[in-house]
DRENLO-97767 format. One line per 3 residues: number of its first residue (from 1); their letters; for each residue z negated, y negated, x of C-alpha. Coordinates in Angstrom, 2 decimals, always signed. Layout:
BEGIN
NUM	a	Z:Y:X ~ ...
This chain:
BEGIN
1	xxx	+0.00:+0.00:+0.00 ~ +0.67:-3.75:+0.72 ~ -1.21:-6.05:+1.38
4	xxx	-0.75:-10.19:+0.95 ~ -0.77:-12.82:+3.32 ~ -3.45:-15.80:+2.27
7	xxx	-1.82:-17.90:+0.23 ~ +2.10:-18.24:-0.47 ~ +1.91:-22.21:-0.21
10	xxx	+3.40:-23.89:-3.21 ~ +5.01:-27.47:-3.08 ~ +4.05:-28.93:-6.04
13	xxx	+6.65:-30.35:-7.46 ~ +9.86:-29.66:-5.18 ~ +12.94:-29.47:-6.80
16	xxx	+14.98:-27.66:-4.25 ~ +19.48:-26.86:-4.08 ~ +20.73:-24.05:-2.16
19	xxx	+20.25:-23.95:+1.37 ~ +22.93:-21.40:+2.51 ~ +22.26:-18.24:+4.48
22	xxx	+19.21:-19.62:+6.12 ~ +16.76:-16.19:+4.86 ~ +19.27:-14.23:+6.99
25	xxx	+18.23:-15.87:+10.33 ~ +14.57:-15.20:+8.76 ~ +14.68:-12.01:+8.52
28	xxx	+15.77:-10.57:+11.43 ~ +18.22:-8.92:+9.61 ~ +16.23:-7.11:+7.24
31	xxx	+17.32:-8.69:+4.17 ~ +20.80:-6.65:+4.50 ~ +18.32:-3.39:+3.87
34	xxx	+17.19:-4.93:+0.85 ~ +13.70:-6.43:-0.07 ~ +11.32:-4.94:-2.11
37	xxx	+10.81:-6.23:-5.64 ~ +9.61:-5.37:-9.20 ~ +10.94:-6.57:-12.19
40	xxx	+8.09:-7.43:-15.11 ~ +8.43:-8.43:-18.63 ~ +5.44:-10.86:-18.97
43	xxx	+4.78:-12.39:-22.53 ~ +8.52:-13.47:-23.84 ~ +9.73:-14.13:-20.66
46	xxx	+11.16:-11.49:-17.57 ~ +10.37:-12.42:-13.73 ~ +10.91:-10.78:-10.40
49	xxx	+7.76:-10.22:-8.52 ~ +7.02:-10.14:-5.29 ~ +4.33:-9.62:-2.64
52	xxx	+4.06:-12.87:-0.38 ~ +4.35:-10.90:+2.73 ~ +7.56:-9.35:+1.45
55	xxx	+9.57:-12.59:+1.64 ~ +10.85:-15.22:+4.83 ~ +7.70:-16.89:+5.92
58	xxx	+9.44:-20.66:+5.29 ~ +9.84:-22.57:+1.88 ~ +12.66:-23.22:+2.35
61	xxx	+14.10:-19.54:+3.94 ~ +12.28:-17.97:+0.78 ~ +13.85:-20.43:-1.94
64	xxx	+17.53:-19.50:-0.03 ~ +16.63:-15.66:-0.68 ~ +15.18:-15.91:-4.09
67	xxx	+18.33:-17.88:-5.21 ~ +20.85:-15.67:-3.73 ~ +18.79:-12.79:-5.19
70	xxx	+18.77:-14.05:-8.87 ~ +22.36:-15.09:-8.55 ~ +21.41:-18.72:-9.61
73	xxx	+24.42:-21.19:-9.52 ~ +26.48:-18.80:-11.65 ~ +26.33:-19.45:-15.70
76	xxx	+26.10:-15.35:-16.11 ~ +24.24:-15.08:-12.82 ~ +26.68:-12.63:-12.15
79	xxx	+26.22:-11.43:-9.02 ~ +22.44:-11.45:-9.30 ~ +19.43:-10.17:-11.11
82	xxx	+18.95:-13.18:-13.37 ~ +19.26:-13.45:-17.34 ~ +21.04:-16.07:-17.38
85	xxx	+18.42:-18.08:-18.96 ~ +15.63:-20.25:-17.99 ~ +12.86:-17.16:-19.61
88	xxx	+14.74:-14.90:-17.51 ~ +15.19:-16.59:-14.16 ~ +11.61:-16.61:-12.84
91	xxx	+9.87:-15.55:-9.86 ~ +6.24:-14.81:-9.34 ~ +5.21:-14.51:-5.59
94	xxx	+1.61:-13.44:-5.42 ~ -0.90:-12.24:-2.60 ~ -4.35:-11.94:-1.75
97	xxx	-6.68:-14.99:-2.08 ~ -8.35:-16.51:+0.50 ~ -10.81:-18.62:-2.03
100	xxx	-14.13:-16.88:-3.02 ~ -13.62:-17.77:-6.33 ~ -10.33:-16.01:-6.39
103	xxx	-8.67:-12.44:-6.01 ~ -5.37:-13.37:-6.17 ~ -3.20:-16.37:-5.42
106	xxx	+0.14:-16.88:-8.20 ~ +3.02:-18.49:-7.33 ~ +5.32:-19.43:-9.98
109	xxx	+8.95:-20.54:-9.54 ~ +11.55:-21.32:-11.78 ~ +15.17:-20.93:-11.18
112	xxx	+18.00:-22.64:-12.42 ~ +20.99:-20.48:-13.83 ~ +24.13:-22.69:-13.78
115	xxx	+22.86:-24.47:-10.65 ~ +21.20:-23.30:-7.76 ~ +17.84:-24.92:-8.19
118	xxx	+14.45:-23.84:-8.04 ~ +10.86:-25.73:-8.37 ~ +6.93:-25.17:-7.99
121	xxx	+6.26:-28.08:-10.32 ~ +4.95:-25.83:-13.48 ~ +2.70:-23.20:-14.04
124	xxx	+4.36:-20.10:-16.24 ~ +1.44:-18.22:-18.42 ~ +3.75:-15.57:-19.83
127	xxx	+4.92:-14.49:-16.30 ~ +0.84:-14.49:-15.35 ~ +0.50:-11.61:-17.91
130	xxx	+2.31:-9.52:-15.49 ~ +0.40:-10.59:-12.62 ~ -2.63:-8.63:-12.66
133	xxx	-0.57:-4.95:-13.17 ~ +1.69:-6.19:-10.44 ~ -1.29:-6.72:-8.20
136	xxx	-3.07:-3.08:-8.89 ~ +0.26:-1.63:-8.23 ~ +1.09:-3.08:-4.83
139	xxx	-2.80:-2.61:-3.85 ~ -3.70:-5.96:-3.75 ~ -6.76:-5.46:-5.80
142	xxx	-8.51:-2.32:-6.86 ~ -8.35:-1.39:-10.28 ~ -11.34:-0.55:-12.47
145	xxx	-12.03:+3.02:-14.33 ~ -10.81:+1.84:-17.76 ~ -10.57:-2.00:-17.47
148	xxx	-9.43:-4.24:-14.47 ~ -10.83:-8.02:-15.15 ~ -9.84:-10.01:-11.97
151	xxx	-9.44:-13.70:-11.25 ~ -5.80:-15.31:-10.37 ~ -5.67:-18.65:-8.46
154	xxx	-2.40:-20.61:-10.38 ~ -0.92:-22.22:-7.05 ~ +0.94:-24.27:-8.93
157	xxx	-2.01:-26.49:-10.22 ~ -5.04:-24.59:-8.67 ~ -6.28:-23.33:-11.69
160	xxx	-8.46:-19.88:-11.92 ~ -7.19:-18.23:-14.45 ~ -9.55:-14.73:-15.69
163	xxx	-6.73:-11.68:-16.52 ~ -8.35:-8.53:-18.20 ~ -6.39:-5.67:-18.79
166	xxx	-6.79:-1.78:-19.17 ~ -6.43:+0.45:-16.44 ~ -7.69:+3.95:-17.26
169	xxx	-7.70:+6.43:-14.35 ~ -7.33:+3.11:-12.27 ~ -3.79:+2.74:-12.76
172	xxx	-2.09:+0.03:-15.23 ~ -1.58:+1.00:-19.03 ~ +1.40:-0.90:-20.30
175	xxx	+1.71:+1.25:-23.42 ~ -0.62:+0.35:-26.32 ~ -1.01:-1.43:-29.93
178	xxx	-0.51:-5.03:-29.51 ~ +2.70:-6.45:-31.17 ~ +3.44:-10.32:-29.89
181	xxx	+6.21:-12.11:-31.56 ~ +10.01:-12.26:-29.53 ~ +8.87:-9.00:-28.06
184	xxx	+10.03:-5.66:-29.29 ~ +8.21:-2.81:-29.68 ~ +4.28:-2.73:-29.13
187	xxx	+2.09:-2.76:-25.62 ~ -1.47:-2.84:-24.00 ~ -3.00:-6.18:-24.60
190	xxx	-3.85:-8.43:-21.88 ~ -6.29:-11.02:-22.05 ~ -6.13:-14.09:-19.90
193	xxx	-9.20:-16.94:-20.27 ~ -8.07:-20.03:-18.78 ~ -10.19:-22.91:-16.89
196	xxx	-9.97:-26.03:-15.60 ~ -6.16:-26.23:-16.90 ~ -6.37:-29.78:-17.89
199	xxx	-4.44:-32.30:-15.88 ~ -2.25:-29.26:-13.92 ~ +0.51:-31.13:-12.85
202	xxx	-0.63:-34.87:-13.97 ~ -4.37:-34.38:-12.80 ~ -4.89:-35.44:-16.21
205	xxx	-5.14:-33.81:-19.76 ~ -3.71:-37.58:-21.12 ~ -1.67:-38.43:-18.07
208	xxx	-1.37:-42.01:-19.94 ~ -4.40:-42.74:-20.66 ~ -3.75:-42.49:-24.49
211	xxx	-3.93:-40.23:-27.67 ~ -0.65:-41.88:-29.40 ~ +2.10:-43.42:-27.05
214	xxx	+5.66:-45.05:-28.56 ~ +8.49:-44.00:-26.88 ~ +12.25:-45.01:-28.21
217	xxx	+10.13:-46.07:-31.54 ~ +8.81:-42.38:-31.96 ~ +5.25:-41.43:-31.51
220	xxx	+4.21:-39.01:-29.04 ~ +1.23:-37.40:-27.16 ~ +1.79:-36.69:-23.65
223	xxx	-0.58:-33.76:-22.76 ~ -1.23:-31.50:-19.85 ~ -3.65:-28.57:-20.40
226	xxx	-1.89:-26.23:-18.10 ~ +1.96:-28.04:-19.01 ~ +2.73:-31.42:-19.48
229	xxx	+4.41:-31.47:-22.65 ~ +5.85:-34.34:-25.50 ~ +4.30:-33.94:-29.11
232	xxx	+6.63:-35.40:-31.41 ~ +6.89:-35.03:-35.12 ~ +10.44:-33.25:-36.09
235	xxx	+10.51:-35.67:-39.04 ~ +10.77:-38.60:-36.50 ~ +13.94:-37.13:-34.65
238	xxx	+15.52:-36.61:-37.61 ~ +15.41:-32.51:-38.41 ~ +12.49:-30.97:-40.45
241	xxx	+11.83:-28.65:-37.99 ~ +12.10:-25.52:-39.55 ~ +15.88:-24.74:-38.69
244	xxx	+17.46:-21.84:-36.99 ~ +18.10:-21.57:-33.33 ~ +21.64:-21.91:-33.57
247	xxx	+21.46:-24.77:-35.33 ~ +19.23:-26.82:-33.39 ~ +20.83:-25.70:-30.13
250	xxx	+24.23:-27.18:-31.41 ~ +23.07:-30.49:-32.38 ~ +24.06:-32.30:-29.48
253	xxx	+22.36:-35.79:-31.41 ~ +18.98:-34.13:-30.91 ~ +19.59:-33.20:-27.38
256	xxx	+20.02:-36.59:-26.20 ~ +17.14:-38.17:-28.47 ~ +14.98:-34.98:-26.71
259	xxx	+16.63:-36.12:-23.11 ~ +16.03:-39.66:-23.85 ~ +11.96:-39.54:-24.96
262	xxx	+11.08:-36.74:-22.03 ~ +12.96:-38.86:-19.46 ~ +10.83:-41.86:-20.34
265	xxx	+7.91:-40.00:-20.77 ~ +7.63:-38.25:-17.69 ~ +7.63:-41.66:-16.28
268	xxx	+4.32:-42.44:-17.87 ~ +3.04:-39.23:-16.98 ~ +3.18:-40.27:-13.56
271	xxx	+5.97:-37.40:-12.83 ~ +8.58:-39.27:-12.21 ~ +12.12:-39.04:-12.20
274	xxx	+12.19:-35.73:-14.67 ~ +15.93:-36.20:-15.27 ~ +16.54:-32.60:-12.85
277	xxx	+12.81:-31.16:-13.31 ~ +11.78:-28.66:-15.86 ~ +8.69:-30.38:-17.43
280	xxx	+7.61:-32.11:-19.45 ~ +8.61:-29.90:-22.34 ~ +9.25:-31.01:-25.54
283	xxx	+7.76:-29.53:-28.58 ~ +8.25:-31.38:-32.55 ~ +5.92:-30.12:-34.62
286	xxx	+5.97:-30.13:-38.72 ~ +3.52:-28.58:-41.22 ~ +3.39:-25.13:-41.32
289	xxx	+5.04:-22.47:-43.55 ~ +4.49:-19.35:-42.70 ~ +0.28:-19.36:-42.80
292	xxx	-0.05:-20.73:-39.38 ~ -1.36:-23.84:-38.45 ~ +1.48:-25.46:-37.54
295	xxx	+4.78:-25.24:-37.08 ~ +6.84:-25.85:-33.53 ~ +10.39:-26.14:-31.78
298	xxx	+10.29:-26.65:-27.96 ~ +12.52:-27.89:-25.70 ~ +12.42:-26.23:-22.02
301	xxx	+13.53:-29.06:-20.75 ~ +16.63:-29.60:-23.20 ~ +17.33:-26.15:-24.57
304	xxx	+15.64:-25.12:-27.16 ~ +13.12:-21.96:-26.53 ~ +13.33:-19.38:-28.95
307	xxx	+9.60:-19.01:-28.80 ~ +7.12:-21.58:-27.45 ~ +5.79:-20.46:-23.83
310	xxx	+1.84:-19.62:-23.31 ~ +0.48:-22.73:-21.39 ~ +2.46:-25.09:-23.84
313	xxx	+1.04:-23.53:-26.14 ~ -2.15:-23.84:-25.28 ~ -1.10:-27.29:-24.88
316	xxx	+0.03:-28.10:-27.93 ~ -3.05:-26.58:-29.68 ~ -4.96:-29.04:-27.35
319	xxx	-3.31:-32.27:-28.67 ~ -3.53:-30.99:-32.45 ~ -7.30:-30.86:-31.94
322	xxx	-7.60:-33.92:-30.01 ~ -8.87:-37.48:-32.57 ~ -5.26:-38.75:-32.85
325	xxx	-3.12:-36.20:-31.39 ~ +0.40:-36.31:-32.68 ~ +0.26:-33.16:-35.12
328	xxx	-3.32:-33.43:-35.93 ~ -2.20:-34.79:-39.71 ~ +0.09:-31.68:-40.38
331	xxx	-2.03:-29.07:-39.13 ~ -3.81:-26.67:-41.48 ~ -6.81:-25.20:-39.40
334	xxx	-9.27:-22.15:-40.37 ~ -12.35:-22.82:-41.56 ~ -14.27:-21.82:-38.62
337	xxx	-13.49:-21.01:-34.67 ~ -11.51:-22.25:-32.20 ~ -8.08:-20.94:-33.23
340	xxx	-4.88:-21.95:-33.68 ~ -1.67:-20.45:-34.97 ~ +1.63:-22.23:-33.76
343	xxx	+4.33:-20.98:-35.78 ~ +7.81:-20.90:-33.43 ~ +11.24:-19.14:-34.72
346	xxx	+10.35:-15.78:-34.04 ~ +7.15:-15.39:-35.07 ~ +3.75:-16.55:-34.21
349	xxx	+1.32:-17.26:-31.27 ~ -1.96:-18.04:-31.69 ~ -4.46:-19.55:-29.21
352	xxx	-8.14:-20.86:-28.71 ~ -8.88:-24.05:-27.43 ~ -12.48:-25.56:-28.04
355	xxx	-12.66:-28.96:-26.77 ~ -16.01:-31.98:-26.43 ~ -13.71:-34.36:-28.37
358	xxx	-17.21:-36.80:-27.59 ~ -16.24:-36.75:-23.84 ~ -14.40:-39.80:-22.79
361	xxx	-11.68:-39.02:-22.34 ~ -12.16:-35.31:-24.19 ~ -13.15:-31.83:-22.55
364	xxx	-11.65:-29.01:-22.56 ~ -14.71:-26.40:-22.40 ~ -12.37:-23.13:-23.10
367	xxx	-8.93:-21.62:-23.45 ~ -7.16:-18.48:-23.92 ~ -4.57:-15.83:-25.61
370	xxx	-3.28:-12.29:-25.57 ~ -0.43:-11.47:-24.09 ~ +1.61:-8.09:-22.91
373	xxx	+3.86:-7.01:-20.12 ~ +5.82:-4.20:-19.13 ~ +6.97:-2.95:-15.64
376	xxx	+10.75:-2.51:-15.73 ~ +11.88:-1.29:-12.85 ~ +9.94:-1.19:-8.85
379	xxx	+12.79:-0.86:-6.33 ~ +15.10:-2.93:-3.64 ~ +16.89:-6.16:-4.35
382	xxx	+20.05:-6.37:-2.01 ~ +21.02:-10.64:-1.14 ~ +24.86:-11.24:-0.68
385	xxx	+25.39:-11.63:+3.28 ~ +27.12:-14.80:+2.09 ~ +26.17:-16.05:-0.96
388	xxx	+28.70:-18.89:-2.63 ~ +27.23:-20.75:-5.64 ~ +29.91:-23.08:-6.24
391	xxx	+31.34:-21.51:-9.62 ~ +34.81:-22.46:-9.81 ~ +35.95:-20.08:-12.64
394	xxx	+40.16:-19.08:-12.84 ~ +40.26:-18.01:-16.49 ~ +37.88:-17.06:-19.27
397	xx	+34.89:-15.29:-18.46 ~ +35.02:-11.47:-19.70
C-alpha cells in the first residue's frame, strides 16, 4: 500500500491553461507506463482520484498531466477520461495529513472540458464523499471493524471536514440502502459533518458585508459557507424557476443576465475578475412544489446543473436561514430542526445548517448531509506523449 506525501499544496485560486508536455520531463519517463488512478462516483458528480505521491511533484507539471489525462480542451474530451462536463471533469488529489487535527489532506480541482483549464479556487463536497473509501483503499488510513469516521483537511479552504462511512471487515461497503436524487440505483450512506466552512474562498460567510445586495436592479445574497454562491429570486430574472433543463439551458437571455450579476458579484466578493473562474455559482430560488423547502436552479458558472452540488447547497440553506437572506420569504421550513430540503430538477437534497443568527455578523455552529459514492474502476491512466488541445474540428463530430 501507498502512502501520501504531506500535503499536495493547493493554489487557491489559480486558474491555470495548458502547459505542454512539461509532466513528461517530470517524470522521468514514467508517465508513458501509465499512472495509477481510480475513478469514483462521489454524490452526482464522477472524479479521478489520485494519491499525491502518484503525480509530478510541481503545480504546474501535475496540472499538464491531469489535463492531458482528462482530455480537457476537447468538447467530447475525446481522447481522455473526462465526461465532457464540468460534474464529470474533476480531480481529487489526496494524501496523508500533516495537521493533528487532520487524517487526510483533499485536493480538489476542476477541469475545463472545451478548454484546457483547471483551478484550486473551490471546494467540491460531492467528490469528498469519495474521499474517505479512496483513502482506506490506497492505505492511507486504517479502516475501522464496521465504521471508518476520519477527518479530511479541504485544501482548498482549510476546512476539516468529519466523513463517516461503513467499512465492515475493514474494507469499504459501497453497496447499501440510501437512494440520493440524479443517482441511479441505491448505495451505502456516507455522512460528512462540516466545520468552519464559512468564508472558504472569501474568508467570509457575507463576503460584502451584507444580507441583501442590488446588483443590475436584482436582489441578491452573496454567501460562502463552503461556496461562494448568488441567491437570486427566479421571478427577478424573468423565469419561475420551475422549468426543465432543456429549457433553461437554451435560453441564451438568462445566460447573459446569470453572466452579467455573477461577474459583478464576484467583484464584491472580493474574488475578482470571475469572468474565466468557476465560482461564484448562481442559484434562483422560488417557492417550493414538491414538499421541500424550497425550490432551486444553479448555474455552475453559466450552465445550468442538473442538480445543485453539496457545499452550495449547504450554502444556499445558509442564506435561507439567515434574517434577510434572499429566499428566506419563499421558504417553507419544518416545524422543528435544523433541516432543509432544496428541491433541484431531479429530485431533492436536503441539508442541516443551524446557525447563532444573534452573532454579528451570524454563526454558523453546524453543517452536514448524506451522500454516496461508488468505486468505478482502480487501474492505469495512459497521457498522450504529445498532447494537442487546440480543437480544430474538419467536419461534424460522429
Amino acid at each position: 500500500m501507498m502512502r501520501g506525501p504531506r500535503g499536495p499544496g493547493a493554489r487557491a485560486g489559480a486558474t491555470v491553461p495548458a502547459a505542454g508536455p512539461a509532466w513528461e520531463s517530470s517524470m522521468n519517463g514514467s508517465a508513458r507506463g501509465g499512472i495509477r488512478c481510480m475513478m469514483m462516483r462521489g454524490g452526482t458528480s464522477r472524479a479521478l482520484y489520485f494519491v499525491a505521491s502518484d503525480l509530478p511533484g510541481t503545480p504546474e507539471q501535475r496540472d499538464a498531466l491531469l489535463l492531458n489525462v482528462m482530455g480537457s480542451g476537447h468538447p467530447l474530451q475525446i481522447d481522455g477520461l473526462g465526461g465532457a462536463h464540468p460534474l464529470t471533469s474533476k480531480v481529487a488529489v489526496v494524501s496523508s495529513s500533516p495537521r493533528d487535527d487532520a487524517d487526510i489532506d483533499y485536493l480538489f480541482l476542476q477541469l475545463g472540458v472545451e478548454q484546457a483549464t483547471i483551478t484550486s479556487q473551490q471546494n467540491c463536497g460531492n467528490i469528498l464523499a469519495g474521499v474517505g473509501p479512496f483513502a482506506v483503499e490506497r492505505g492511507l488510513i486504517g479502516a475501522g471493524p464496521d465504521q471508518t469516521a476520519t477527518r479530511i483537511r479541504m485544501v482548498n479552504s482549510g476546512a476539516v471536514v468529519t466523513a463517516v462511512f461503513p467499512t465492515p471487515g475493514g474494507l469499504p461497503e459501497y453497496e447499501g440502502g440510501t437512494v440520493i436524487a440524479g443517482v441511479p440505483g441505491r448505495a451505502a450512506a456516507i455522512r460528512l459533518l462540516f466545520a468552519d466552512t464559512a468564508g472558504s474562498a472569501t474568508g467570509s460567510l457575507l463576503p460584502t458585508g451584507n444580507a441583501r445586495d442590488v446588483i443590475d436592479g436584482i436582489e441578491v445574497t452573496c454567501i460562502d459557507n463552503g461556496m461562494p454562491v448568488v441567491v437570486a429570486r427566479a421571478a427577478d430574472l424573468g423565469i419561475t424557476g420551475y422549468e426543465p433543463i432543456k429549457e433553461l439551458a437554451g435560453d441564451t437571455g438568462l445566460t447573459g443576465r446569470i453572466r452579467s450579476v455573477r461577474t459583478a458579484a464576484g467583484q464584491l466578493m472580493g474574488l475578482g475578475d470571475v469572468s474565466g473562474a468557476s465560482v461564484p455559482k448562481t442559484t434562483l430560488v422560488s417557492a417550493p412544489r414538491d414538499g421541500g423547502t424550497i425550490c432551486t436552479r444553479t448555474f455552475i458558472p453559466e450552465r445550468l446543473h442538473t442538480s445543485i452540488g453539496v457545499l452550495g447547497a449547504v450554502t444556499v440553506a445558509t442564506a435561507l436561514r439567515l434574517p434577510g437572506g434572499i429566499g428566506s420569504e419563499l421558504a417553507e421550513f419544518p416545524a422543528a430542526g435544523h433541516a432543509v430540503d432544496l428541491e433541484h430538477p431531479t429530485g431533492h437534497l436536503e441539508v442541516e445548517v443551524e446557525l447563532d443568527p444573534a452573532a454579528v455578523p451570524p454563526r454558523v455552529l453546524s453543517a452536514g448531509v448524506i451522500r454516496t459514492a461508488r468505486k468505478l474502476f482502480d487501474g492505469t491512466a495512459f497521457p498522450a506523449e504529445q498532447p494537442d488541445r487546440s480543437h480544430r474540428p474538419v467536419g461534424p463530430l460522429s
